[in-house]
N, C-alpha and C positions, 0 to 999 in steps of 0.2 A: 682563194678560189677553190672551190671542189669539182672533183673530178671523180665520176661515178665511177665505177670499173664497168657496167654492161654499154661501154657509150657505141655508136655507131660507128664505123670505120667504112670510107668511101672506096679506099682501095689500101694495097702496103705499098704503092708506089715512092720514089723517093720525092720530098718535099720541093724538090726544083723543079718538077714536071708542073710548073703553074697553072693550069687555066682557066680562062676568063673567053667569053661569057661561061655559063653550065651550059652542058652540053644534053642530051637528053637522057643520060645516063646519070643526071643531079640527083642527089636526094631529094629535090623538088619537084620531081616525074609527077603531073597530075595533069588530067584533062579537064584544063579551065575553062576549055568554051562550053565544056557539056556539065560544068557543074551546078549542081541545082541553086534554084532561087531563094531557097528556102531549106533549114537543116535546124534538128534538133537542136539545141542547146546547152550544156554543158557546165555548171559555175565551178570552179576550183578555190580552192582556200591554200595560200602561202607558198603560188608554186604560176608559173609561167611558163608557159609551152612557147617555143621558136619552131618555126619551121625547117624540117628535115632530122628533130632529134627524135631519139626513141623516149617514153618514159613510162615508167610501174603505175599506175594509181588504182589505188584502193578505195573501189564506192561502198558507203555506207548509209547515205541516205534514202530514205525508200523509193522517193522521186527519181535521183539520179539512177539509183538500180534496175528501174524501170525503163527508161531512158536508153543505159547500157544495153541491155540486152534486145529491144526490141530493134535499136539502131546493130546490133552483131548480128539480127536476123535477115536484115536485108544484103542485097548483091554488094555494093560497095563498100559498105561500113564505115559510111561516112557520117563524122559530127562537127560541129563548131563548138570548139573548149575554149570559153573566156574565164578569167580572173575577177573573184569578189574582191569589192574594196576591202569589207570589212571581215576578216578571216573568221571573227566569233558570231557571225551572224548567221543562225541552223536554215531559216528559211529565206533565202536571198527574193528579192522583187523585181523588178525589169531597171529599177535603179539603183538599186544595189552591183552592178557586175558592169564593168567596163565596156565596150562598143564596140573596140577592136580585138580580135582574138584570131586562132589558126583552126583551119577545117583540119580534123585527125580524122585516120584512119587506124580503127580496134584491130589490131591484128590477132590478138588473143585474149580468152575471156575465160578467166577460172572461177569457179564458184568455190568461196571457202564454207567450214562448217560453220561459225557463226553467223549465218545468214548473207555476210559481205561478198561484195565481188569485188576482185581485182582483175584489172585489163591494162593491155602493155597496148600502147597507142604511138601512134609517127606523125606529127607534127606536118601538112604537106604544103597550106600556101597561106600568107592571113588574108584576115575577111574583114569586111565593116558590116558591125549591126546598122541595117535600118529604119528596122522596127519590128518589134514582136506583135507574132500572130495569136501566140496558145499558150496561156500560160500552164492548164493542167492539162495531161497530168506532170506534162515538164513543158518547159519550154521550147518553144518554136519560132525562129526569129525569120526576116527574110533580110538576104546577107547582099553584099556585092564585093568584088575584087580589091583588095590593097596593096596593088603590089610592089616591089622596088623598083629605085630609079634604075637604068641604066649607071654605066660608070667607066671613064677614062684607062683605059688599058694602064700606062705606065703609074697611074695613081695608084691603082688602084691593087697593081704588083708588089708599088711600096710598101704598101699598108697594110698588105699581106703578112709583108715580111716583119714591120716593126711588133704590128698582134704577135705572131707567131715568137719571136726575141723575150717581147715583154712576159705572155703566158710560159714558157719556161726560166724565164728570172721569179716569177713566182714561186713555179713550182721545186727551183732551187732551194727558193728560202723557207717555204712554208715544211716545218716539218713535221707534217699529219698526212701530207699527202706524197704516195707514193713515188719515185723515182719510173715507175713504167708510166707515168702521165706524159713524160716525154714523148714515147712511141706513139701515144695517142694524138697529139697538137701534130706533130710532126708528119702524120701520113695524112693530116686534112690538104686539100687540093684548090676546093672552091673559097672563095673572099665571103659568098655569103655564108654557107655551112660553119666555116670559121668563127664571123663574126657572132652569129646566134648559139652557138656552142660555146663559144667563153661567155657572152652574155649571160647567158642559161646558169654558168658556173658561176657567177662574182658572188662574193658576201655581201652583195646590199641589200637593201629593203625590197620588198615584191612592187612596190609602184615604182620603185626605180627601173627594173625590169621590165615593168609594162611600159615606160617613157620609150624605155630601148626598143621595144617592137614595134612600137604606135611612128618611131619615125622612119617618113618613106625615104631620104637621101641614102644611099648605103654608104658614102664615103662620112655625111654627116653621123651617120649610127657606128664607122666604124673609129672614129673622133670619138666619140663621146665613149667609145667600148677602150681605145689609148688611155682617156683620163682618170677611168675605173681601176685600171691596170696598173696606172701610174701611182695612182693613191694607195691599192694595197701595197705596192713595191715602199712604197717609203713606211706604211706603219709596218710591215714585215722588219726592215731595216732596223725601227728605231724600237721595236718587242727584240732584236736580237744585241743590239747594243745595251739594253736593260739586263738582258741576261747576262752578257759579258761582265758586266760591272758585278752582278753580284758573284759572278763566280770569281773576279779578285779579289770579291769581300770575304767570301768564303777561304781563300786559298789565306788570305792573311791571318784571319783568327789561328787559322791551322798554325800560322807560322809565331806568332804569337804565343801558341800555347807553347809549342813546343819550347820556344826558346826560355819562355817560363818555368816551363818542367826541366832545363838546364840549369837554372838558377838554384832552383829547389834544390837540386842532388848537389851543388856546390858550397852552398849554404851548409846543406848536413854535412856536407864534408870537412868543409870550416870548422864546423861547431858555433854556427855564430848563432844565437839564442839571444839575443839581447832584447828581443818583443815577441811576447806570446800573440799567436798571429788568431783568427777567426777562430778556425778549423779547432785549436788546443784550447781555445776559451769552451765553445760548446761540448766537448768533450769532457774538459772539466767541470760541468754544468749536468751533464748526465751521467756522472760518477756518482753522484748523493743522490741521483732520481730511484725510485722503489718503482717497479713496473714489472709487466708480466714479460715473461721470454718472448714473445709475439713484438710485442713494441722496442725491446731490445735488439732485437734482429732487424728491426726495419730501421732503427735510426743508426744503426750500424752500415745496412748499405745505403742509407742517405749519406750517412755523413764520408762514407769511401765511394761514393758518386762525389762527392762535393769536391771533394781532394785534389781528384782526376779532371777537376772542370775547369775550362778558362775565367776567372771571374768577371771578364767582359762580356760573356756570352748571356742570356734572358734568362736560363733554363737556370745560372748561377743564382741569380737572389730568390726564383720558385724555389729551391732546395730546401737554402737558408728558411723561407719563411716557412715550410715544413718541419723545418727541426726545430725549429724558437717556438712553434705552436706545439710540439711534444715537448718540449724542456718546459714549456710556461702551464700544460694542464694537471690538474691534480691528482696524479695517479695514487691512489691507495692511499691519499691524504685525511683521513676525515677527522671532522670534530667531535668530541665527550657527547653521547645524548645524555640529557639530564631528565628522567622520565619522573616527576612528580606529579602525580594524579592530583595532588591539594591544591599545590602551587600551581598549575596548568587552569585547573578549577576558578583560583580565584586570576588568573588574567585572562581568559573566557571574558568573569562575570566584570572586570573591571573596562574590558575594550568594547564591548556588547552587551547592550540590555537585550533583555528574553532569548529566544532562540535556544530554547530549552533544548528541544528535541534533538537539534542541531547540537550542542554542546554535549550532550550525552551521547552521540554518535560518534563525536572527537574525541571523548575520553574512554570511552570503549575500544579505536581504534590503539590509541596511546598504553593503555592497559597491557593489549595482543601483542604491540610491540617488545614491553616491559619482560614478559613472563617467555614471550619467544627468544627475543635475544638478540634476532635478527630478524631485519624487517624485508631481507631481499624477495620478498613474497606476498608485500603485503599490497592491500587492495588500493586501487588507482581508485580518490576520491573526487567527486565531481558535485559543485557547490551549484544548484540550478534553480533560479529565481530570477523574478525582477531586480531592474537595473536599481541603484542607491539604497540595496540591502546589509551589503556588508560583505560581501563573498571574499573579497578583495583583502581587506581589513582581515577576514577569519582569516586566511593564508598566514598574512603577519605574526598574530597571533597564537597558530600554532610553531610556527618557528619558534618565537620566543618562549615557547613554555617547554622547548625541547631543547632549547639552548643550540641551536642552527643556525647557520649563513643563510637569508632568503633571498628569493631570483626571482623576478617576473619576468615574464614575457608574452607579449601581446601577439594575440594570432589573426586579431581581427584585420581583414582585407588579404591575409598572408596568399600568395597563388602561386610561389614559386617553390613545387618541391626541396629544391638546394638550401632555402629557407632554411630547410630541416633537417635534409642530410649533406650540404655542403657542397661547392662547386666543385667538380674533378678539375686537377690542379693544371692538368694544362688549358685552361680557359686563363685569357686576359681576365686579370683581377679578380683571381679565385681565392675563396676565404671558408674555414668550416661553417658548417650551419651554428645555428644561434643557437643549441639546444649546448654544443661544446661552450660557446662563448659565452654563457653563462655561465658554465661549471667553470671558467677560467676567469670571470667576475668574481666569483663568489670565493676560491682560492680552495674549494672544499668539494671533496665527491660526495657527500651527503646530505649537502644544501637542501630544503625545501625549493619545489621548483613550481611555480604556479602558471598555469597556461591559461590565461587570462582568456574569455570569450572564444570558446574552442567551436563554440556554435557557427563564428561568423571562418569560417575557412574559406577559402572560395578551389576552384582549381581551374586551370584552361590549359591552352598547351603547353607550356614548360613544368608539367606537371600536377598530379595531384597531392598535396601536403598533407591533407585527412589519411591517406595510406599510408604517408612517409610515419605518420605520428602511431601509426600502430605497432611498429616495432619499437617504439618507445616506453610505448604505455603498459606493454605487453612483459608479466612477470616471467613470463617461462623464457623469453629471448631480448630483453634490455641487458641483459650482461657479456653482449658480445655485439653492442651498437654497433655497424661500420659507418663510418663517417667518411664523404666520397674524396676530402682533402687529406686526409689523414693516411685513410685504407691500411687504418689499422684498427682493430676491435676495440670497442674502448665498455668499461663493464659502467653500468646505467643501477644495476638493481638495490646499490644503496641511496639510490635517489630517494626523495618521498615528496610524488609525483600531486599537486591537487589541482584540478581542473574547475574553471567556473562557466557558467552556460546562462543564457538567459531562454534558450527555445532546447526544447529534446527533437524539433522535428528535423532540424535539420543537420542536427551531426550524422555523420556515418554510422550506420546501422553496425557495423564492423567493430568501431571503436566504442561507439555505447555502450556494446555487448563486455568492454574488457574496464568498462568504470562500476563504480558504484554510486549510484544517484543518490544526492541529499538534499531532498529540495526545501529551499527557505521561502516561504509562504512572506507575502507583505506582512507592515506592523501594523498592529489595530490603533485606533486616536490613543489607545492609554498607553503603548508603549511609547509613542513618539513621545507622548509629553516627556516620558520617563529618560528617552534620549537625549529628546533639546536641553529637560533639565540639569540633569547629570555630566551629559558630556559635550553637545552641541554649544550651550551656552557660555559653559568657562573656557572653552579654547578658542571660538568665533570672538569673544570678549577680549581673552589677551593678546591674539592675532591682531586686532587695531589697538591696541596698547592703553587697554582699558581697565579701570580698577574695578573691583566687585562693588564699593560702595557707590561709585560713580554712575553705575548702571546695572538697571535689576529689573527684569521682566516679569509679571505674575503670571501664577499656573493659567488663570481665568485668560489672559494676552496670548497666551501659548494656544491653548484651545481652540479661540479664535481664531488665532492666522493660522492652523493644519488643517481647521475646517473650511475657512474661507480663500486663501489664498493659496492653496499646496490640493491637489488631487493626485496622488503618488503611490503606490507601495512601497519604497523608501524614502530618505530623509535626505536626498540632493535639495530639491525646490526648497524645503521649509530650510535649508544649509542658510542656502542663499536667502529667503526671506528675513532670517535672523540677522546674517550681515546685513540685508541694507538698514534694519533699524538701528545696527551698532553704527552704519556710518553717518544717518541722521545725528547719532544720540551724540557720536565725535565732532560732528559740525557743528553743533548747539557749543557745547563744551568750549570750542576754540574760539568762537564767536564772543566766550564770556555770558551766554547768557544764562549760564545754570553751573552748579559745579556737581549736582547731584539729579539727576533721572529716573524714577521709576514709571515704566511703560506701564500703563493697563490697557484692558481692553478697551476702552473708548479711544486711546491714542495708538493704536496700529494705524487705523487709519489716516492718520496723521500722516505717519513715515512712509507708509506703503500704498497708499493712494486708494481709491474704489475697490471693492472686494471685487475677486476674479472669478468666484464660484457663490455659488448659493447653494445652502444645506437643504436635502428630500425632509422635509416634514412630515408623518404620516397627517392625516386630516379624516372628522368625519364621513364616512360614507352613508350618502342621503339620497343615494338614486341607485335602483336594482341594476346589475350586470355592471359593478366595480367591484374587482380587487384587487391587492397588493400582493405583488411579488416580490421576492431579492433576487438579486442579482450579482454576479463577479465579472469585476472590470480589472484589467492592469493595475489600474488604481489604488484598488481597495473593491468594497461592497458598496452597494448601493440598493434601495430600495424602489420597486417599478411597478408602476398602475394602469391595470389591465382594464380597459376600457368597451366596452360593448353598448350596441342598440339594436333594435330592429322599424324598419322599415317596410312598410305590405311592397311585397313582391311574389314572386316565386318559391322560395328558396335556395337562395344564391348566398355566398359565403365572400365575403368583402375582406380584403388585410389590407393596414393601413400601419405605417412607422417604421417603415426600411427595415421589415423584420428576413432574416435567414431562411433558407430552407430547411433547418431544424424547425424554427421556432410555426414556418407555415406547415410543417408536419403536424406539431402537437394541436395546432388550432383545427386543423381537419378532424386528427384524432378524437380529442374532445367534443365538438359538435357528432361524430358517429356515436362516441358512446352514449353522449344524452339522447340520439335517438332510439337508441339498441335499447334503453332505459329510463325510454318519458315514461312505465307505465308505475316506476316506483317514485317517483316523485310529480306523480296525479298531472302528467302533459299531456295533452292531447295529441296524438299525431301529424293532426287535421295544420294543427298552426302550424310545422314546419313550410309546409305546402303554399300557407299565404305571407307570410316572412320573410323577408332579408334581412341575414346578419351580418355586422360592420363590426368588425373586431378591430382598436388601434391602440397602440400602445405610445402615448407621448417621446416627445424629444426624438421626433421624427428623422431629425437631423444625422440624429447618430446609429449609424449601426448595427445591429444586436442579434445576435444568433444563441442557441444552446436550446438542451429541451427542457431545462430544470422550470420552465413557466410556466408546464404542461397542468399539474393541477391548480395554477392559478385561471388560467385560462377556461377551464371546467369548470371552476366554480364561478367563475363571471358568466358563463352560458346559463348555468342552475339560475345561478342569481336570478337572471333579465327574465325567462321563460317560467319564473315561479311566483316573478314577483318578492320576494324573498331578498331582503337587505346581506349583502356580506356583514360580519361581526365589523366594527371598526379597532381599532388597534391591531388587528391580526394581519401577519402578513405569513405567506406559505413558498415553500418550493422544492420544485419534487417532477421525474418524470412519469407520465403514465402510458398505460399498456389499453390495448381496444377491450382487455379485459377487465380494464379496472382496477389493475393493480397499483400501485406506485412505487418508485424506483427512487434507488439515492441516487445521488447528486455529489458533485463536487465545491469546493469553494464555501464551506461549513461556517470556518471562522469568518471570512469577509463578511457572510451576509448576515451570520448575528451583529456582529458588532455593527453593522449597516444598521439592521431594525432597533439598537438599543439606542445608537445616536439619531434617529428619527423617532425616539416615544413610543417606540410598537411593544406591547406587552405581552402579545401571545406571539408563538411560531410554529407552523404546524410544516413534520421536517417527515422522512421516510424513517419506519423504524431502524432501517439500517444503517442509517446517519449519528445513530445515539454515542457510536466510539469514537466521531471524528467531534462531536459538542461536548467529549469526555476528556479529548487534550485541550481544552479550552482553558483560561485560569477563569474558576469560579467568582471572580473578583468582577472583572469583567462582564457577566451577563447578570450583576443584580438587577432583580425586576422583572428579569424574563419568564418568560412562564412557555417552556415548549413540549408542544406536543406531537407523538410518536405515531404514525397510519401505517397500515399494508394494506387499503383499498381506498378509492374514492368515496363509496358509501361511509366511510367514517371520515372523510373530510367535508362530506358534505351534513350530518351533524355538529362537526365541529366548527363552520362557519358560517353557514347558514342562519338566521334568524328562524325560529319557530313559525312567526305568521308574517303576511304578508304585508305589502304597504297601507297605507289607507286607500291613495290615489293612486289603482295600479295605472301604468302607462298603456296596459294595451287588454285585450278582454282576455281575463282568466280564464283555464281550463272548464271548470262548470259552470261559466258563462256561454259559452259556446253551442251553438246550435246547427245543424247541416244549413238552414235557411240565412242564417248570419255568415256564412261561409260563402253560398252563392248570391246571395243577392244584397246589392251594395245598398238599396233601399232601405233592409232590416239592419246591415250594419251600421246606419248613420242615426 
């Protein structure tokens, strides 16, 4: 029960002066015959007004504030304050707010500064809603009287007295509430003031509350007000018997220890040593530990906290498992690095074909180390690429060429900072973050530690872990790591940290800043071959326990299923494609019906069923306004055919193929500039004006955004309005400018190797594209023949066909006449 301190006091009389009826000196003094028909309205949230208490409330709503004060402006200052069912409900309705409530009167009304009003209101007699008149700009109901029964004098003395017994056995047990609560229950006088005064106070729910006022018997209300009383008395009771118990739980450990720490000093007194106890095993465990003075002082007062503790108590085995987790880490442990630049060279080239670039970034980094001495400085490398590259596999890799312990650890889905820096140890089942738990995996402080997809972090409320990892990553302060189980510095900077990524957008701007990006580009068709042959297929092979003579796949079978069945930047799908023909070629085998298997190309499909993909062809171009572009996919490259016509209209510009807002960029672009410059390429003006162009670019289905299509799409405009065949075999890509410039592009290698395995002979690329087709292996683009532009005017010689069709599709430029322009007669 709560008991406000500002409550009303009727008089200081002493508690035996009973009386029954109220006299007109009640807290219920109101002139009922002259009260109005009709009163404002009022809804409250999580609070129940009885008649004759006082209470505070604070309006905030702009209805109700409106309300308030207009009802403080009249003579009486009279309202009707009911109770919302639903307390979270901002704008209550005529069903929303209960039907019986008490007419108050505002006795005071302060205006605070944040716009709100508070008003102390008196509670004077209840009312029944019976129907509202007004709903804005507040409520206006019209009300009638609800008032109590009558009641049996000697009843009703009784009931006085049990209320009044029971509310201070409450106020005995409950201790939150003041001892002057007494003085207060004790000078109430009336049976009704009583009963709606502890009513008002009980800890139940607000419709329990409203049940209590809504009933008219007052001996029945002051029943139901005993069994509320009754109920907190017993959970009072049996909340202080809980405590009791724990306090002789408490008082026994105590007695327990002590008598324990009796033993102890009798024991040393003895000399009885006969088992070296916890306490002298750990101690002897961090006698041969190498650590800084900082972790020495702390496992010191861990271990004389431990001494002093009862080993029945919780707080015992968190200790222990903070000292076993500093004796178990590897302080100043590390392994020989063995820095051979040859030897590192040739397991590079033996765990990875190509990734040239890549591999001469690793031996560069390994070099710095060599000639430094000490790596506590060196750069955080971050491996970022498509997934079934290798990232993974390089970590390994460089381990073993540095003769290092190697640690992964996967971040993908990670959300829980402690992850990272470890539970603070009085949490149930706290443990260090995973960052120690690998350096105590690995048994070494200079492990390679690979932080697998550091892209996919996530963060919500326990945390963000992309920040935790920056003091990690971080060379100027990884050598005083705090780990939150530990809380003790632990030095990070003989780490050699490498991180792998498949997106750069979405790591923390923070932590990208303190990596160095090394991005691994997909493999072209000839590396993969070079993969599956070399290393995909002798270990997929001995993995189902297969001999080389038994089964042998030709280069021509390989080809086939990377180009038909696998669309990848790495070699996971074509993994698995190669297993299922080992597990075909196993089932033949066991069957007896072969003892020896060589796969070609005709027999993938055998094993592997219907091809998944079909390969881009280039093909003659025999109709004006087509040409070929490249493109980069996740995939790999791929080549794409830009499609155009016209149609007599207006001049309206049509895209069709689920193209991007880039790619609807450069198609606007293009069409302005061939307008800026029909008159170098002999167009009439006149034709834009009766034309519509339909621009679509196949496989509609998917996708495709970037601006690298920009001068393909220009020269499919040229094409269509010239009449003018695109070159066949050529394919182009390249951004342009409204000036006509053209712009590189990304994704260099993908889209060659795209156009070599589609037959395209020529490629016409931005001159500034020439140092990304200069790390290309020349082996690779035999055949190609590319060419270098810094304008459109020179792509449009260089794809262009000199003359026109035979059968152009629509009337050329010097065909054209003002009179074939308006009038459809001449034009048919």
């Amino acid at each position: 029960m709560h008991i406000p301190s500002d409550i009303w006091l009727d008089s200081q009389e002493d508690n035996n002066n009973f009386s029954f009826p109220p006299t007109a000196e009640s807290p219920e003094k109101l002139d009922k015959e002259n009260l109005p028909k009709s009163l404002p309205v009022l809804p409250l949230r999580n609070m129940v007004l009885f008649p004759g208490l006082f209470m505070p409330i604070t309006v905030s709503r702009e209805r109700s504030i409106q309300l308030v004060k207009k009802v403080y402006d009249t003579k009486d200052h009279l309202m009707c304050v009911v109770t919302q069912k639903d307390s979270d409900e901002e704008h209550p309705g005529f069903d929303d707010v209960y039907k019986v409530g008490t007419v108050a009167r505002i006795l005071k009304l302060i205006r605070m500064p944040e716009g709100s009003v508070t008003i102390i209101i008196q509670g004077t007699t209840r009312v029944k809603i019976e129907s509202f008149l007004e709903e804005t700009p507040y409520f206006i109901a019209e009300i009638s009287l609800f008032p109590d029964t009558e009641a049996v004098h000697d009843k009703s003395k009784a009931m006085f007295r049990t209320i009044k017994q029971l509310a201070n056995d409450v106020i005995d047990l409950s201790p939150n509430i003041p001892k002057e609560a007494h003085l207060a229950i004790n000078n109430i006088r009336y049976l009704n003031f009583l009963i709606h005064f502890v009513a008002s106070n009980l800890p139940v729910d607000v419709s329990i509350k409203q049940e209590l006022l809504e009933i008219e018997d007052i001996m029945r209300k002051g029943a139901a007000v005993i069994s509320h009383l009754q109920q907190e008395i017993q959970l009072l009771q049996l909340s202080e018997e809980i405590n009791s118990r724990v306090r002789n739980d408490l008082e026994k450990q105590q007695r327990d220890y002590y008598l324990r720490q009796q033993i102890r000093v009798i024991q040393d007194e003895l000399g009885d040593e006969s088992e070296i106890g916890d306490i002298e095993r750990l101690k002897k465990r961090a006698a041969s530990k190498k650590w800084s003075l900082e972790a020495q002082a702390a496992f010191e007062r861990h271990i004389g906290k431990l001494a002093r503790m009862n080993p029945g108590m919780p707080e015992y085995t968190v200790s222990t498992n903070i000292i076993e987790w500093m004796l178990d880490l590897p302080w100043q442990q590390y392994t020989k690095d063995r820095i051979d630049l040859e030897k590192a060279q040739k397991i590079l080239d033996k765990d990875h074909f190509g990734l040239e670039q890549v591999k001469k970034r690793i031996l560069e980094h390994l070099a710095v180390m060599k000639l430094k001495g000490d790596d506590s400085r060196a750069s955080i490398l971050c491996l970022y690429g498509p997934p079934g590259v290798g990232k993974t596999s390089l970590g390994k890799s460089i381990a073993k060429s540095l003769n290092r312990k190697f640690v992964r650890m996967s971040l993908g889905g990670v959300r829980d900072e402690a992850e990272i820096r470890g539970h603070r140890s009085t949490y149930i089942g706290a443990m260090p973050g995973r960052i120690l738990q690998g350096l105590k995996k690995a048994k070494s402080g200079n492990p390679v530690f690979l932080l697998d997809e550091i892209d996919k972090v996530g963060n919500d409320f326990r945390g963000d872990p992309a920040s935790a990892l920056l003091e990690v990553l971080d060379p100027e302060q990884n050598n005083s790591f705090n780990d939150h189980f530990l809380e003790v510095d632990y030095d990070l900077s003989k780490v050699m940290f490498i991180c792998t990524a498949n997106s750069l957008e979405t790591i923390h701007p923070a932590l990208r800043d303190r990596m160095e990006i090394i991005e691994i580009n997909g493999y072209s068709l000839e590396e993969k071959v070079e993969i599956a042959k070399k290393h995909l297929i002798p270990s997929i092979r001995a993995e189902h326990g297969l001999k080389e003579k038994q089964a042998r796949i030709d280069i021509k079978a390989i080809r086939w299923l990377i180009e038909h069945y696998t669309r990848e930047s790495g070699v996971r799908m074509l993994k698995q494609q190669i297993s299922g023909i080992f597990r075909g070629i196993a089932t033949r085998i066991v069957k007896d019906e072969t003892a020896e298997i060589r796969v070609t190309e005709s027999m993938v499909e055998t094993f592997l069923g219907i091809p998944k993909f079909d390969k881009e062809h280039s093909e003659e171009l025999i109709l004006p306004g087509v040409s070929v572009g490249l493109a980069w996919t996740p995939t790999g490259g791929d080549i794409l055919f830009i499609e155009s016509t016209l149609i007599k209209g207006n001049g309206k510009l049509n895209i069709t193929g689920q193209l991007g807002d880039v790619m609807k960029e450069s198609a606007t672009i293009a069409l302005t500039f061939l307008k800026a410059n029909a008159d170098l390429l002999k167009i009439s003006n006149k034709v834009f004006d009766h034309w519509d162009l339909h621009l679509h670019v196949p496989a509609g289905a998917i996708p495709k955004d970037g601006p690298s299509a920009g001068i393909a799409m220009l020269s499919a405009f040229a094409s269509l309005f010239t009449q003018r065949l695109v070159r066949s075999n050529l394919a182009m890509s390249g951004e342009i400018t409204l000036r006509g410039k053209v712009l590189p592009v990304g994704g260099i290698k993908e889209k060659l190797l795209a156009a070599v395995r589609a037959n395209i002979r020529e490629v016409i690329l931005c001159h500034e594209n020439r140092k990304d087709v200069s790390e290309i292996n020349p082996e690779y683009l035999q055949g190609l023949n590319v060419h270098y532009v810094n304008t459109m005017l020179e792509v449009f010689d260089l794809a262009l066909e000199k003359s026109e069709v035979k059968q152009p599709r629509i009337l050329l430029p010097n065909e054209i006449s003002p009179e074939m322009l308006t009038n459809p007669a001449a034009r048919a």
